[in-house]
PyMOL Python script that loads the backbone (N, CA, C, O; Angstrom):
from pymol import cmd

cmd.read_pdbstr("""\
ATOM      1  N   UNK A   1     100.439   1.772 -50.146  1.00  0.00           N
ATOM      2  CA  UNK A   1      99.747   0.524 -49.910  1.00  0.00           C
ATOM      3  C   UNK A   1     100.018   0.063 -48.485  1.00  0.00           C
ATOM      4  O   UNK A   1     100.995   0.386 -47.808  1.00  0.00           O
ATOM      5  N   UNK A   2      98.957  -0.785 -48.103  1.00  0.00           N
ATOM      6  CA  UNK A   2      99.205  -0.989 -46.612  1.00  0.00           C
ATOM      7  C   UNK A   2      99.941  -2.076 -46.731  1.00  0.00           C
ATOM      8  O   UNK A   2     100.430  -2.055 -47.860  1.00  0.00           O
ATOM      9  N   UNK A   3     100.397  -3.358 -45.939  1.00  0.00           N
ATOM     10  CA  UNK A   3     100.672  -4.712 -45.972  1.00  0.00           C
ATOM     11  C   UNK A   3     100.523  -5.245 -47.486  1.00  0.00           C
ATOM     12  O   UNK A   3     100.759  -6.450 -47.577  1.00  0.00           O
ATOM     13  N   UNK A   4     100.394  -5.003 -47.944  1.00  0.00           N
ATOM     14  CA  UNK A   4     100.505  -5.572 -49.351  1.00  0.00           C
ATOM     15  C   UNK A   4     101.801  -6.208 -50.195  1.00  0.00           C
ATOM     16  O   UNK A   4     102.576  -5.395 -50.700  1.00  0.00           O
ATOM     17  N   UNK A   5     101.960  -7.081 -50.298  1.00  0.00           N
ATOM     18  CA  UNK A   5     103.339  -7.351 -51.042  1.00  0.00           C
ATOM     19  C   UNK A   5     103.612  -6.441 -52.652  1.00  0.00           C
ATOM     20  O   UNK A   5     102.675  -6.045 -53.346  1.00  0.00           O
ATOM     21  N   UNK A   6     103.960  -6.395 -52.736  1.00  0.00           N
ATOM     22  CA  UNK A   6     104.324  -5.703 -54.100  1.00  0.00           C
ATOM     23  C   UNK A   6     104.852  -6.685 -55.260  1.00  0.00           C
ATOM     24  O   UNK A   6     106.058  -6.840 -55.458  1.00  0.00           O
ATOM     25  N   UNK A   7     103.731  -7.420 -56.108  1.00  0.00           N
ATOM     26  CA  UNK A   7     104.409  -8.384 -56.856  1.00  0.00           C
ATOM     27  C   UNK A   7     104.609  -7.068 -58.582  1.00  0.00           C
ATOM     28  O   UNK A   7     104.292  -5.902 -58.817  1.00  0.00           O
ATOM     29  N   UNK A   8     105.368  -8.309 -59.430  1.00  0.00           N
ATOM     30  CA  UNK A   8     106.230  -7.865 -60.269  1.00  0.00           C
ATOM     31  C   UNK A   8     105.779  -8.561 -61.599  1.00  0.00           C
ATOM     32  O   UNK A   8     106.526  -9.093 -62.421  1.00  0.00           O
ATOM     33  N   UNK A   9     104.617  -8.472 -61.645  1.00  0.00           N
ATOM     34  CA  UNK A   9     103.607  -9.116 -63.099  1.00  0.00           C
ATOM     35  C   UNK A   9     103.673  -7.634 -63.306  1.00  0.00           C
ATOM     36  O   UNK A   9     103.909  -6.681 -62.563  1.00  0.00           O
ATOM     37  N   UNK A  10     103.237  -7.842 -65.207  1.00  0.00           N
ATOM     38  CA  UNK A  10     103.595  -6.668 -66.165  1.00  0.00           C
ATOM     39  C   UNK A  10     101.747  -5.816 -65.801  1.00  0.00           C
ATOM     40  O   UNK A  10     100.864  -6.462 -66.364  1.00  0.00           O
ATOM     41  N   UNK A  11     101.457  -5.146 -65.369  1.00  0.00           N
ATOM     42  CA  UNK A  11     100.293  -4.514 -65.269  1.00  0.00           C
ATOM     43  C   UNK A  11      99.735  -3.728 -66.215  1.00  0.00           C
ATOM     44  O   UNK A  11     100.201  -2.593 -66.114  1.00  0.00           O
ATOM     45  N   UNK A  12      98.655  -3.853 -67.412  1.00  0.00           N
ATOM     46  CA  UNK A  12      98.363  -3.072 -68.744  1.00  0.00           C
ATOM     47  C   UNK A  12      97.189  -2.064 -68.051  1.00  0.00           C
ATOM     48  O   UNK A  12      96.101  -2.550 -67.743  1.00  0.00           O
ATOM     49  N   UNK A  13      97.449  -0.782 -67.849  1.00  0.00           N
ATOM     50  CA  UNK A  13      96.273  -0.054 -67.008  1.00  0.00           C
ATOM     51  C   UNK A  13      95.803   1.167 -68.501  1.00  0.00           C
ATOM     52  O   UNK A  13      96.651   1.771 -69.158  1.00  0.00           O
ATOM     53  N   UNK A  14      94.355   1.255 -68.716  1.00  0.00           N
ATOM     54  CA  UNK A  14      93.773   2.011 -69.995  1.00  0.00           C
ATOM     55  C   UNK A  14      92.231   2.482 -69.107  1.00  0.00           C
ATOM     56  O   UNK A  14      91.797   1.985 -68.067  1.00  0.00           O
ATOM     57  N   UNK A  15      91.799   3.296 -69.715  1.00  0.00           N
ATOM     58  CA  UNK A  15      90.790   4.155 -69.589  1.00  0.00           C
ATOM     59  C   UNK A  15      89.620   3.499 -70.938  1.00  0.00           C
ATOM     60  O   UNK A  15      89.615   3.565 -72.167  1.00  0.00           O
ATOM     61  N   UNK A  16      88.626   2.811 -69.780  1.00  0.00           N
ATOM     62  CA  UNK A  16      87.380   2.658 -70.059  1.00  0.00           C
ATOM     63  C   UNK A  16      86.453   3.296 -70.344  1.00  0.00           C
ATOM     64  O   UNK A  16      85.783   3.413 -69.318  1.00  0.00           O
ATOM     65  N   UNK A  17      85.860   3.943 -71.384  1.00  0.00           N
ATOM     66  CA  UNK A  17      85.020   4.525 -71.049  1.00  0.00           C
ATOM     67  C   UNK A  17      83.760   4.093 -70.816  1.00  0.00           C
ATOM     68  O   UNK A  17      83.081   4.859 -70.132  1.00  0.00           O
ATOM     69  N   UNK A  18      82.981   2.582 -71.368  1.00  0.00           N
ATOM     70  CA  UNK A  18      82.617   1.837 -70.989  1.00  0.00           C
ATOM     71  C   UNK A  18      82.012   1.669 -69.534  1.00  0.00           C
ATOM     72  O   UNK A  18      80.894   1.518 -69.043  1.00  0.00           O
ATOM     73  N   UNK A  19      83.153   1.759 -69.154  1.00  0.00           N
ATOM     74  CA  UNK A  19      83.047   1.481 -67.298  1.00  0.00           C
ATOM     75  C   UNK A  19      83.218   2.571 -66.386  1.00  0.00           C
ATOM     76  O   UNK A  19      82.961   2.621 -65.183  1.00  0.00           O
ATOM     77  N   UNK A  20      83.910   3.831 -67.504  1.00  0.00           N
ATOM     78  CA  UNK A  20      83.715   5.077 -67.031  1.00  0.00           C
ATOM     79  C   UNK A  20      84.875   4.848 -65.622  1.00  0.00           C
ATOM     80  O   UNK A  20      84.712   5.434 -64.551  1.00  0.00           O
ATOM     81  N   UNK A  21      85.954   3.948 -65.882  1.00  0.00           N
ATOM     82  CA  UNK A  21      86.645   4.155 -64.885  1.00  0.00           C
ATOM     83  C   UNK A  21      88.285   3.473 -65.686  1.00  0.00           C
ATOM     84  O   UNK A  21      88.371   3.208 -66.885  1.00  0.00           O
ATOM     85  N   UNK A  22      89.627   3.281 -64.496  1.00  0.00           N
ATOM     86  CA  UNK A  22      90.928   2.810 -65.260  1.00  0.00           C
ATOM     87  C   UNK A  22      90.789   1.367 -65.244  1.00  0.00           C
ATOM     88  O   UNK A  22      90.561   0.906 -64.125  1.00  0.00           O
ATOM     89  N   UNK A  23      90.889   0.292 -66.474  1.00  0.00           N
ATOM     90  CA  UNK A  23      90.931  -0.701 -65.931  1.00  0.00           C
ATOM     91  C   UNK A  23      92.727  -1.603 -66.016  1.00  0.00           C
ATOM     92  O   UNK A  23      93.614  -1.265 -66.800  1.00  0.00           O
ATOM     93  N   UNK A  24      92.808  -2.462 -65.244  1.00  0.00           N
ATOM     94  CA  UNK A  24      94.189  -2.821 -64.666  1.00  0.00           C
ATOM     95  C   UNK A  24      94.022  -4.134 -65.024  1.00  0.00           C
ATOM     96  O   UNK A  24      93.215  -4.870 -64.457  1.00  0.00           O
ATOM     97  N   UNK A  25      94.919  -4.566 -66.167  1.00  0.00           N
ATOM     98  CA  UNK A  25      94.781  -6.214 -66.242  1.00  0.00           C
ATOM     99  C   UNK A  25      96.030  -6.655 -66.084  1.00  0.00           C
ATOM    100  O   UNK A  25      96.899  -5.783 -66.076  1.00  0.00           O
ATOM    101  N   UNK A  26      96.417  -7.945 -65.937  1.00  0.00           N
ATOM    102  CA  UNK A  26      97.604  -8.301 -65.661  1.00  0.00           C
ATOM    103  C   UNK A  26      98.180  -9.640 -66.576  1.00  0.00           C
ATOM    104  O   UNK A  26      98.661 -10.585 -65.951  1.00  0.00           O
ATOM    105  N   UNK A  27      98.128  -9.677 -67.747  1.00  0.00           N
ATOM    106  CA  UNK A  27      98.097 -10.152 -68.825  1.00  0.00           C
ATOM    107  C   UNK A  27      98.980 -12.419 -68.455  1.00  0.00           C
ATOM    108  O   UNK A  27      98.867 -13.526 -68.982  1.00  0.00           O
ATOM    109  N   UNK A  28      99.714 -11.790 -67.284  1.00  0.00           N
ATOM    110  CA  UNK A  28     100.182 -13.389 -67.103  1.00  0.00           C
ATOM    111  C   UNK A  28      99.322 -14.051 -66.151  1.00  0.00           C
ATOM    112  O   UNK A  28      99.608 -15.233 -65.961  1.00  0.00           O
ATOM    113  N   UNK A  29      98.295 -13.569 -65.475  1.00  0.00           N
ATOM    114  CA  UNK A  29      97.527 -14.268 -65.122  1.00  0.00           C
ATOM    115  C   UNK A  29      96.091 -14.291 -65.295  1.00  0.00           C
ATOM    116  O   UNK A  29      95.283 -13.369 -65.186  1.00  0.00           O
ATOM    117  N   UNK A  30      95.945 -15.323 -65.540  1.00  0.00           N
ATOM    118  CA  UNK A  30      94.115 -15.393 -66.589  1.00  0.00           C
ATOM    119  C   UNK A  30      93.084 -14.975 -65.872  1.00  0.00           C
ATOM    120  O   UNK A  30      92.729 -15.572 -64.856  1.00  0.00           O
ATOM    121  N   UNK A  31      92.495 -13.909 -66.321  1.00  0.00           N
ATOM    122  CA  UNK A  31      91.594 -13.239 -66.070  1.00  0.00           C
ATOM    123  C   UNK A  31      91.687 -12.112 -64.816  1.00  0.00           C
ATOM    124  O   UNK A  31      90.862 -11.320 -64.360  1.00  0.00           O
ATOM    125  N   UNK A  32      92.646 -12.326 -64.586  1.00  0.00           N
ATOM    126  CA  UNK A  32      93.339 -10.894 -63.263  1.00  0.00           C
ATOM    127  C   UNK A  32      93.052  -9.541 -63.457  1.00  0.00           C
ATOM    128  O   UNK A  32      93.875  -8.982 -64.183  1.00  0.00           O
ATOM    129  N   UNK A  33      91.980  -8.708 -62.963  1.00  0.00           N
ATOM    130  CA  UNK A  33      92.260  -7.333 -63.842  1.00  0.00           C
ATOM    131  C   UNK A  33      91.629  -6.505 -62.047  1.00  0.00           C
ATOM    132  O   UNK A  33      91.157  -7.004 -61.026  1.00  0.00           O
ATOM    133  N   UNK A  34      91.866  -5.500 -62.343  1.00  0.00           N
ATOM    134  CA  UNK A  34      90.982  -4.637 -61.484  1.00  0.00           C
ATOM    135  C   UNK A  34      90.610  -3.529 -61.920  1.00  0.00           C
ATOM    136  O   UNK A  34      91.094  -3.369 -63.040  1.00  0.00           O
ATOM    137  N   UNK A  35      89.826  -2.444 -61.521  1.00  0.00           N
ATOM    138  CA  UNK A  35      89.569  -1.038 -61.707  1.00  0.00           C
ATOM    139  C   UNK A  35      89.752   0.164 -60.569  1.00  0.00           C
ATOM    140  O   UNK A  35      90.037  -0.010 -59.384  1.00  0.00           O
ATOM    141  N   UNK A  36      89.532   1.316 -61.186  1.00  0.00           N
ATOM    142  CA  UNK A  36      89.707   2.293 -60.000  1.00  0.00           C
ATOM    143  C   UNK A  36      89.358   3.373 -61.013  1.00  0.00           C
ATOM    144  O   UNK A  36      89.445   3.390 -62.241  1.00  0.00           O
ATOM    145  N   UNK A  37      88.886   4.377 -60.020  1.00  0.00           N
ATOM    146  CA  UNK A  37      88.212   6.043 -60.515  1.00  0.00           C
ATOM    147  C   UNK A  37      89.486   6.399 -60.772  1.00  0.00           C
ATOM    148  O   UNK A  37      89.250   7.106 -61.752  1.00  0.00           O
ATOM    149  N   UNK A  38      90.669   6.451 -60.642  1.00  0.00           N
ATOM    150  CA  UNK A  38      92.005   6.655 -60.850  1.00  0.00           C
ATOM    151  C   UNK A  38      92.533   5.944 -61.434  1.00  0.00           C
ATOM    152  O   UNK A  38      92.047   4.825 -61.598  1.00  0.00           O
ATOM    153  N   UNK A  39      94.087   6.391 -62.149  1.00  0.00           N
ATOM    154  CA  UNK A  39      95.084   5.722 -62.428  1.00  0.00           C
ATOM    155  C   UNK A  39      95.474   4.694 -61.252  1.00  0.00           C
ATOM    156  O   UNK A  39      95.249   3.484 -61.219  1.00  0.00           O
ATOM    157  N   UNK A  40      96.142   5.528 -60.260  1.00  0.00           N
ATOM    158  CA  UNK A  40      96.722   4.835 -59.119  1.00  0.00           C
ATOM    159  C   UNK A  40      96.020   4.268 -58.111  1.00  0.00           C
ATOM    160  O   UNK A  40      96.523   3.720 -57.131  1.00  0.00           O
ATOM    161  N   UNK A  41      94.758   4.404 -58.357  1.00  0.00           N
ATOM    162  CA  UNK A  41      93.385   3.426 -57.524  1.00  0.00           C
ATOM    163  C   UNK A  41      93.536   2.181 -58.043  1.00  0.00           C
ATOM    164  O   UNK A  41      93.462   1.106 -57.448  1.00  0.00           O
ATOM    165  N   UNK A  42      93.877   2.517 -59.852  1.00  0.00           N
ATOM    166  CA  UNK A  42      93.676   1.059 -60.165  1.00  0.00           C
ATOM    167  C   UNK A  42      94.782   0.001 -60.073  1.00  0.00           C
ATOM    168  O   UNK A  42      94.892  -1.202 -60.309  1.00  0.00           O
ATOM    169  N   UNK A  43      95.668   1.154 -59.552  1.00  0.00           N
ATOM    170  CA  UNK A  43      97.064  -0.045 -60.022  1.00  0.00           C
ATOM    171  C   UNK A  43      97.208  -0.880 -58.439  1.00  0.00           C
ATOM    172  O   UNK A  43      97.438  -2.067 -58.208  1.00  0.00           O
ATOM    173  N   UNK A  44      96.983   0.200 -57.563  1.00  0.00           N
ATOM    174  CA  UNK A  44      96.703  -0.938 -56.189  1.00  0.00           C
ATOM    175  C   UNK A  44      96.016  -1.396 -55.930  1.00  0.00           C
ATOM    176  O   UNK A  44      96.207  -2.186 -55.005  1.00  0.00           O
ATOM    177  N   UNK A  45      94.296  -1.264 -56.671  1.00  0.00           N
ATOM    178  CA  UNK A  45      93.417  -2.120 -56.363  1.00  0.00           C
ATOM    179  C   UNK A  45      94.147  -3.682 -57.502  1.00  0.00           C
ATOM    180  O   UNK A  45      93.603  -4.772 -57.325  1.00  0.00           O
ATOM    181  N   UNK A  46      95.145  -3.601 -58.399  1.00  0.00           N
ATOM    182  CA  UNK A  46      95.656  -4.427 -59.560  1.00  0.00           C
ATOM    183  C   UNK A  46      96.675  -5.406 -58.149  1.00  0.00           C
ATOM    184  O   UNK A  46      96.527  -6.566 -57.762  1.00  0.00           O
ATOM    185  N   UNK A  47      97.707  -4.289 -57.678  1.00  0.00           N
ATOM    186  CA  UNK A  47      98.447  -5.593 -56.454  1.00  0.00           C
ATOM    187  C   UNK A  47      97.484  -6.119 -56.111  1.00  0.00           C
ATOM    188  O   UNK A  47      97.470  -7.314 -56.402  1.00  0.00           O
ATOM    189  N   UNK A  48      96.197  -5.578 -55.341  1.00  0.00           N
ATOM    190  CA  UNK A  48      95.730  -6.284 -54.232  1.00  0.00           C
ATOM    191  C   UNK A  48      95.026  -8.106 -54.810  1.00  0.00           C
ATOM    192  O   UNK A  48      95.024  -9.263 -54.388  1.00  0.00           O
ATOM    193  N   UNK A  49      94.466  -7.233 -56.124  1.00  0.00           N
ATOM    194  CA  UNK A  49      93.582  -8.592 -56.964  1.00  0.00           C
ATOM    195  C   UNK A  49      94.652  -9.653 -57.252  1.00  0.00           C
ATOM    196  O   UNK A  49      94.464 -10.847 -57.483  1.00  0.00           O
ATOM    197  N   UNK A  50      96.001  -8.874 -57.183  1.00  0.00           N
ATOM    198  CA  UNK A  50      96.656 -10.489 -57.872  1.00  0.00           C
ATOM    199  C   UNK A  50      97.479 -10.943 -56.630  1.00  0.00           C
ATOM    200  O   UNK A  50      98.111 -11.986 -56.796  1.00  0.00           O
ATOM    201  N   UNK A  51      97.571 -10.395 -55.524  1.00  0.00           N
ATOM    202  CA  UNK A  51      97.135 -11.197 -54.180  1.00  0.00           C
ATOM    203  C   UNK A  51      96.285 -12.413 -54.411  1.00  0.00           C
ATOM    204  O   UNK A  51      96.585 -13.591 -54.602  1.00  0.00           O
ATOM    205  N   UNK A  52      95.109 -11.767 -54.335  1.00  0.00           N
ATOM    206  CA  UNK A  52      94.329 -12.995 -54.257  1.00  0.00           C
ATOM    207  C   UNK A  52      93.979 -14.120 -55.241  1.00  0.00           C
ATOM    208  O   UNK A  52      93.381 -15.190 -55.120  1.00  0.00           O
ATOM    209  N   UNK A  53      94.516 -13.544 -56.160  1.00  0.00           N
ATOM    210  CA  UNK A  53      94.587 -14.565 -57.537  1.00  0.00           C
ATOM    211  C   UNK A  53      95.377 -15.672 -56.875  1.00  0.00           C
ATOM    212  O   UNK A  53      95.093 -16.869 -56.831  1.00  0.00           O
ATOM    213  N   UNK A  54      96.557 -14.964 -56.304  1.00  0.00           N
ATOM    214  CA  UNK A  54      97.826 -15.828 -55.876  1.00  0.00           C
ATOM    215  C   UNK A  54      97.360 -17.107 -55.092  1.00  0.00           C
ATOM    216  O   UNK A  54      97.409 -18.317 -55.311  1.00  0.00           O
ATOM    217  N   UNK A  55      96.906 -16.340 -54.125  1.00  0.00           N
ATOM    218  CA  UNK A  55      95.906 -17.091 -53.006  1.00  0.00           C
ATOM    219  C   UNK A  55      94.977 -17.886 -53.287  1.00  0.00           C
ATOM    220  O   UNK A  55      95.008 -18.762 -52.422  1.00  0.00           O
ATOM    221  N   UNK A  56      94.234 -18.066 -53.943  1.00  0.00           N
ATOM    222  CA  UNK A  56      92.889 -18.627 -54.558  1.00  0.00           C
ATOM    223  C   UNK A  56      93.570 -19.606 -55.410  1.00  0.00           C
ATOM    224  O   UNK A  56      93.169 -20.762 -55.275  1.00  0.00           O
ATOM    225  N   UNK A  57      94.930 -19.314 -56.636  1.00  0.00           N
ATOM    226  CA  UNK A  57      95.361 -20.505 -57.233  1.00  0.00           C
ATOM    227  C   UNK A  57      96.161 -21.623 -56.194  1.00  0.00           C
ATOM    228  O   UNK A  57      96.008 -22.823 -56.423  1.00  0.00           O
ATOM    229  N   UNK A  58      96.982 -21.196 -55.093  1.00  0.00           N
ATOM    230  CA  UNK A  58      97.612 -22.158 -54.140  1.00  0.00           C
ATOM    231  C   UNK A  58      96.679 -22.915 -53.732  1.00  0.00           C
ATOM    232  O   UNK A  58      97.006 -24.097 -53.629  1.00  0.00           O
ATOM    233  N   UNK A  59      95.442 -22.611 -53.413  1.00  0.00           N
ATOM    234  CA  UNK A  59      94.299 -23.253 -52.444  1.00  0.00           C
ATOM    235  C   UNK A  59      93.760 -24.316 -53.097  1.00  0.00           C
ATOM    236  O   UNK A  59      93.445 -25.369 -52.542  1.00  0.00           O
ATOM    237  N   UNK A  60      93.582 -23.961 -54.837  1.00  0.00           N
ATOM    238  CA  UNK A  60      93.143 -24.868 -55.557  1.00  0.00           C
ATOM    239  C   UNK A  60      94.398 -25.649 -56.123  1.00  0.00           C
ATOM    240  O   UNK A  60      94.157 -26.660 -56.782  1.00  0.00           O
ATOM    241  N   UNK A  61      95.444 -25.352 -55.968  1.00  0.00           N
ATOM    242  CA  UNK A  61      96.497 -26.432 -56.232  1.00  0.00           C
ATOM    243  C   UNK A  61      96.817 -25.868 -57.600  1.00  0.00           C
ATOM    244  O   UNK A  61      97.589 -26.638 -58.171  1.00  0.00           O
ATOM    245  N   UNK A  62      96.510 -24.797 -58.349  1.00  0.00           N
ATOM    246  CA  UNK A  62      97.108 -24.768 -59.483  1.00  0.00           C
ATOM    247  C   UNK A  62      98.719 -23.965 -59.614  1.00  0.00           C
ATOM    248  O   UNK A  62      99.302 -23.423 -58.674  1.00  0.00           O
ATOM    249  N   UNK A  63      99.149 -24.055 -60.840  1.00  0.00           N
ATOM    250  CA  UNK A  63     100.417 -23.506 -61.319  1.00  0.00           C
ATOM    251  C   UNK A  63     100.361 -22.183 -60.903  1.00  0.00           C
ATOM    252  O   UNK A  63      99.230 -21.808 -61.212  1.00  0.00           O
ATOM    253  N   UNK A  64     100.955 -21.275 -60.376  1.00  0.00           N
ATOM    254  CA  UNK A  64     101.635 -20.240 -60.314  1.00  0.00           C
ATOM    255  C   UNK A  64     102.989 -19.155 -61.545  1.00  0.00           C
ATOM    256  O   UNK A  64     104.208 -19.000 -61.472  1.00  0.00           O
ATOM    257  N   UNK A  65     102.271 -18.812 -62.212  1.00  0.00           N
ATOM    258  CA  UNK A  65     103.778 -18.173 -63.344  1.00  0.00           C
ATOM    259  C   UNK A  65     104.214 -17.376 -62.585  1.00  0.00           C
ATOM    260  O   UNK A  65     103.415 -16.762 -61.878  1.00  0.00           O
ATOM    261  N   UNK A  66     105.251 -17.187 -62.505  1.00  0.00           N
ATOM    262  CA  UNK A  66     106.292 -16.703 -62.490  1.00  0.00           C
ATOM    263  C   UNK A  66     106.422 -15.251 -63.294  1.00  0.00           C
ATOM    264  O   UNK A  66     105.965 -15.167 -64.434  1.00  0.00           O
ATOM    265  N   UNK A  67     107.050 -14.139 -62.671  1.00  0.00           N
ATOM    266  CA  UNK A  67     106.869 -13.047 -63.351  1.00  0.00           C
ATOM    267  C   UNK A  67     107.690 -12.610 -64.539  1.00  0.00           C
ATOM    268  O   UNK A  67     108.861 -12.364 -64.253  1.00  0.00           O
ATOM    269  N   UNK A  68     107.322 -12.442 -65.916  1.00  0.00           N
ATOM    270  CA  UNK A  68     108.470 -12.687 -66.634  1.00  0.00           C
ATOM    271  C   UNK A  68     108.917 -11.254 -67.171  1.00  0.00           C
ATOM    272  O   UNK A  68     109.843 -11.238 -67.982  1.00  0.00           O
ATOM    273  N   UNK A  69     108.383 -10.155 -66.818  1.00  0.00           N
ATOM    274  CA  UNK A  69     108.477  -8.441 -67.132  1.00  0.00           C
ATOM    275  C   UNK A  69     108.229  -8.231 -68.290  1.00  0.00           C
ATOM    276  O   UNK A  69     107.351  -8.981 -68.716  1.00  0.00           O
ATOM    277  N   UNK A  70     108.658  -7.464 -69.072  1.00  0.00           N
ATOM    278  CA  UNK A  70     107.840  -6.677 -70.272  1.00  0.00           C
ATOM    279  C   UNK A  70     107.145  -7.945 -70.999  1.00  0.00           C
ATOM    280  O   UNK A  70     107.683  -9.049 -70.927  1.00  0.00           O
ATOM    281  N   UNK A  71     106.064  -7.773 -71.625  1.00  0.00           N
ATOM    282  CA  UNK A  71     105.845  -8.709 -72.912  1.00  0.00           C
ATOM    283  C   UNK A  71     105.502  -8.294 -73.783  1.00  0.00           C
ATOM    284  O   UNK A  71     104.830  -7.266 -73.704  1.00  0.00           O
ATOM    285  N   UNK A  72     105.848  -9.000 -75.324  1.00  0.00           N
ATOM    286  CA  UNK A  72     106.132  -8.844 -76.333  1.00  0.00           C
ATOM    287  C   UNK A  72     104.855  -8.284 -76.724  1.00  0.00           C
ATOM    288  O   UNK A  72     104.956  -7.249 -77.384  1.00  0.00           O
ATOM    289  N   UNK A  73     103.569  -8.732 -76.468  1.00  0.00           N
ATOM    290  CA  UNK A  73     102.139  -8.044 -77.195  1.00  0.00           C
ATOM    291  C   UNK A  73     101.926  -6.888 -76.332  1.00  0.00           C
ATOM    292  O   UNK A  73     100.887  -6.248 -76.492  1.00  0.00           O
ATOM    293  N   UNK A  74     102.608  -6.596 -75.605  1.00  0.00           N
ATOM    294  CA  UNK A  74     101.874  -5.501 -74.880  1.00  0.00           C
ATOM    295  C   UNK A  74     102.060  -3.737 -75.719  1.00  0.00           C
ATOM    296  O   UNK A  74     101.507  -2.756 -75.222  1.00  0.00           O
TER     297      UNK A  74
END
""", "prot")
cmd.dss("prot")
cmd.show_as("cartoon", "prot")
cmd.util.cbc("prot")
cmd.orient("prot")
């Protein structure tokens, strides 16, 4: 990854077939997901989206969670 921070949300990555590609959700933040023709396409296109999740919730003033590692439904 280039400049990218490397955050530490639990990342659920599965094979769509649907979308015919991997999709990458990130279960502590609502509605966060990304995709990629790859496994590992999707998991850094997954940092990059929750970048901007990050970014986009500061701007609008909302809560930020905190990363809490494994979770229980996953």
């Amino acid at each position: 990854m280039n400049d990218t921070q490397i955050y530490k949300y639990e990342i659920i990555i599965y094979w769509s077939a649907t979308d015919n590609a991997f999709i990458a959700e990130v279960p502590e933040l609502s509605g966060c997901m990304a995709d990629g023709q790859t496994y590992f396409e999707a998991l850094e296109n997954a940092q990059i989206i929750i970048e901007e999740w990050i970014e986009t919730a500061k701007e609008l003033g909302r809560i930020i969670p905190l990363p809490k590692g494994r979770l229980k439904y996953a």
